[in-house]
C-alpha positions as CSV (number, residue, x, y, z in Angstrom):
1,X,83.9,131.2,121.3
2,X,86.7,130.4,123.8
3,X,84.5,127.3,125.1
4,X,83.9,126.2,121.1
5,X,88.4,126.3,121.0
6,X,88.5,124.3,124.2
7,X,86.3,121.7,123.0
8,X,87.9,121.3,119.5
9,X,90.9,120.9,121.4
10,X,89.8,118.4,123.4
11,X,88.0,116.5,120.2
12,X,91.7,116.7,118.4
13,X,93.2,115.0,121.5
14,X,91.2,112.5,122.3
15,X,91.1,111.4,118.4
16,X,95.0,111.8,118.4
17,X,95.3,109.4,121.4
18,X,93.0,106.7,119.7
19,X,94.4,104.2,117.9
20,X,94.9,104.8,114.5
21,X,93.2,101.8,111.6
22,X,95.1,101.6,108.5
23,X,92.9,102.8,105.8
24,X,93.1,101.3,102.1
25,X,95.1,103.2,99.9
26,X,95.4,100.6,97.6
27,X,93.7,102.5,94.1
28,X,94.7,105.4,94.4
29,X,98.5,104.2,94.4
30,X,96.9,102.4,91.6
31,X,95.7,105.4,89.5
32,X,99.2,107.2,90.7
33,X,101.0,104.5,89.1
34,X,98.8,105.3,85.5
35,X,99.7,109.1,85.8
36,X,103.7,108.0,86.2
37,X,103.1,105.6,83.2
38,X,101.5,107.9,81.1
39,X,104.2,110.6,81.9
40,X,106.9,107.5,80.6
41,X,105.2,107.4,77.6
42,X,105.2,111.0,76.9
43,X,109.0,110.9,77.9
44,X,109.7,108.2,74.8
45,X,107.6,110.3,72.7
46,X,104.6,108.7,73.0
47,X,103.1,111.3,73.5
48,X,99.3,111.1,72.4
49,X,98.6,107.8,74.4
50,X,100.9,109.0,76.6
51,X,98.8,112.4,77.5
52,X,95.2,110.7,77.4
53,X,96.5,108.2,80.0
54,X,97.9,110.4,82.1
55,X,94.8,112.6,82.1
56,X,93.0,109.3,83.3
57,X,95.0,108.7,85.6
58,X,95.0,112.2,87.1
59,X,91.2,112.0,87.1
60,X,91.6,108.4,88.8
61,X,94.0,109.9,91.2
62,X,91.8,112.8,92.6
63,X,88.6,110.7,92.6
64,X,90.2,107.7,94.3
65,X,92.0,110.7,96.7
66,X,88.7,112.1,97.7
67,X,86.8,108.8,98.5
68,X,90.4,107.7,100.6
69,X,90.0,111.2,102.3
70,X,86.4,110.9,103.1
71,X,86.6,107.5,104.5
72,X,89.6,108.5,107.0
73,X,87.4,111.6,108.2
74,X,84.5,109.5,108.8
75,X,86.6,107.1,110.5
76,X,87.6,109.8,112.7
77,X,84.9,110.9,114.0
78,X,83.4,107.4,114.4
79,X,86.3,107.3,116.5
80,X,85.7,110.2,118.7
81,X,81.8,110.2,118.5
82,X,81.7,106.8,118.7
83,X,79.0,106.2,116.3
């Protein structure tokens, strides 16, 4: 157990000293934008278009989250594995 902690710490060092690529975060800004807008609309009382486009865009948001999340782990450890 103690030699599985040392080497995670080690892992978690090495990858922090690595230099860090900028990952593209480009749609889910995009479907964050859609949740604010439909949010707006509900605001002026819009609020049936208002409410199905900020569901999309919350769907949008957690999808395009998730793939934006996945790709920075697997950068990661491409990183420190160097696969």
């Amino acid at each position: 157990m103690r030699l599985l902690a040392i080497f995670l710490a080690v892992v978690v060092l090495a990858g922090s000293a690595l230099p860090a690529r900028a990952a593209d975060d480009s749609k889910a800004k995009a479907a964050t934008q859609q949740v604010e807008t439909g949010a707006k609309k509900i605001g002026d009382g819009k609020v049936g278009s208002g409410v199905e486009e900020m569901a999309k865009g919350i769907g949008n948001t957690i999808v395009e989250g998730a793939k934006f999340s996945g790709q920075t782990i697997k950068e990661f450890f491409s990183r420190v594995f160097g696969s």
